[in-house]
N, C-alpha and C positions, 0 to 999 in steps of 0.2 A: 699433325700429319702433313706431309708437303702435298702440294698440287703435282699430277706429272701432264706431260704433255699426252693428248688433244683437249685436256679441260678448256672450256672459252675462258675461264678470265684471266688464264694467262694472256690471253689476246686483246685485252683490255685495255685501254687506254684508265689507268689509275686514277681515282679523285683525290682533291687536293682536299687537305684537313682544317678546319678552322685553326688556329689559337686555344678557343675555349674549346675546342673536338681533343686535341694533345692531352692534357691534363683528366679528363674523363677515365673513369676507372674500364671502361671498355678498351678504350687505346693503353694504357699502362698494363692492362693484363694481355691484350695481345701483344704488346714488348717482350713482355716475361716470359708469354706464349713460346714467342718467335724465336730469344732468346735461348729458351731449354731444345727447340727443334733443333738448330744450329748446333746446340751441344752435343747434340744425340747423333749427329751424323760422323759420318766417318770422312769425309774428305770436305766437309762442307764451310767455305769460311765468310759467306756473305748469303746473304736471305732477304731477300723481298717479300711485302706483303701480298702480293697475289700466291707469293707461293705457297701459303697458309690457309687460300680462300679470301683472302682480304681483299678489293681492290681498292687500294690507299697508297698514298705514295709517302710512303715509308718503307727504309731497308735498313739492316743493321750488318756493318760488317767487324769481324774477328780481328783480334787484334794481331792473332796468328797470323795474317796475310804479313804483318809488316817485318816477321819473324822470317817468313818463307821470301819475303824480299832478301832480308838482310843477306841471308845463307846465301840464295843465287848469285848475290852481288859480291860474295868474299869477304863480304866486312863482317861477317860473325860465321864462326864454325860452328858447325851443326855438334848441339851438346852432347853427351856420351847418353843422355835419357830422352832424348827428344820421342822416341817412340811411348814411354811413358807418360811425358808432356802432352802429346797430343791426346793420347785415349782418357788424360782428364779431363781434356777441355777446359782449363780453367783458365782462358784466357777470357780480357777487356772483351765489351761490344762497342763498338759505337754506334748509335745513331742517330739516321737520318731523316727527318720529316719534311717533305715538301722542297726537295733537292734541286738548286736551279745551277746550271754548267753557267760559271761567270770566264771562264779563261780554258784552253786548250792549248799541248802545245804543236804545231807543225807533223815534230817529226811522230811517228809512226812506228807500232813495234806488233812483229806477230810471232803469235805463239799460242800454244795449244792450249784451247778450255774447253772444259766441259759444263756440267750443270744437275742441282740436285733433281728438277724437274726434268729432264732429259737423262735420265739414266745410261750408262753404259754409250754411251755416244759423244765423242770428241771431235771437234775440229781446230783447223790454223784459223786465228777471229786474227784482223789489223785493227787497233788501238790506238790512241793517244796515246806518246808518252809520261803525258804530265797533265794534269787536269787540278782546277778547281771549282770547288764547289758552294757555294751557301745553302745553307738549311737552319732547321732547327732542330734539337735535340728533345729527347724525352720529357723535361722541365720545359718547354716551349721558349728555350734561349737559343737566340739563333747565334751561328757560329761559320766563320770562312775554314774551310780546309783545302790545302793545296796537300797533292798526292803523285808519288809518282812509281812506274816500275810495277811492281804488281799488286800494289795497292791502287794505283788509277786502273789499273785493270782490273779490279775487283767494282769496283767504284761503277765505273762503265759499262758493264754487265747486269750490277745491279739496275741502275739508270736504264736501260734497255727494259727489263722486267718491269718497270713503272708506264712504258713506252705499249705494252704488247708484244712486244721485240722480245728472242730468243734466238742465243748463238749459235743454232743451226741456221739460221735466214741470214747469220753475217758470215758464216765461215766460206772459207776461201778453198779447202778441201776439206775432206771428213780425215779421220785417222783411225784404225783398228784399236780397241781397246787392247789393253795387256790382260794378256792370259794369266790366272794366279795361280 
């Protein structure tokens, strides 16, 4: 079940995980937890753990985000099943445990998010363009990713929810949801 907003540990500043905390069958089953929530949602392509109840700073994001990159960017046409694609969810997770920002870049991009714990409510958030990050993965190996476009915007947001931070406190206007 997600967290929605005014629960406090969304407001939480996240605790960091040991080494030997990663590998414990408590943290691998809330991966797998967190994992199937992610699957289960309909527009959802990054998940932190407060928003499961956790407060641990871990997030796992979709591999779908770097799909919804590609598309925006022109570099891949959006497939003829993409609507099926999505309702299976059968995309990658990656994740993140114990996520530290080693690099930023300058410029700056805004554009509309929303949020699984903030339902029905969007705003224009300003972003990095390009971020990287060090962490560790589910195995407790740690790994460099650099990210850009709406994968550091996935990133950034998630990073935020480890923070207490939610992109109503950053956005710069609200926006009306679409009517369905």
């Amino acid at each position: 079940m997600i967290i929605k907003e005014p629960n406090p540990i969304l407001r939480k500043e996240a605790k960091t995980l040991s080494l030997s905390e990663i590998k414990t069958a408590k943290i691998q089953k809330l991966i797998s937890d967190m994992k199937e929530a992610l699957k289960n949602t309909d527009d959802g392509v990054g998940l932190a753990a407060p928003q499961v109840g956790e407060s641990l700073r871990l997030f796992i994001v979709s591999e779908e985000a770097g799909e919804i990159d590609k598309i925006e960017k022109g570099k891949k046409e959006l497939p003829q099943n993409y609507d099926e694609i999505r309702k299976k969810k059968v995309w990658k997770n990656y994740v993140f445990i114990n996520p530290i920002v080693k690099n930023t870049s300058k410029n700056n991009l805004e554009r509309a998010e929303g949020c699984l714990s903030v339902p029905g409510q969007y705003g224009i958030v300003k972003r990095n363009e390009k971020i990287t990050v060090e962490a560790y993965d589910e195995n407790g190996k740690k790994f460099i990713r650099g990210a850009s476009g709406f994968v550091a915007r996935v990133i950034q947001h998630e990073l935020d929810h480890l923070k207490g931070t939610l992109f109503i406190d950053k956005a710069e206007r609200t926006l009306e949801p679409e009517k369905k």
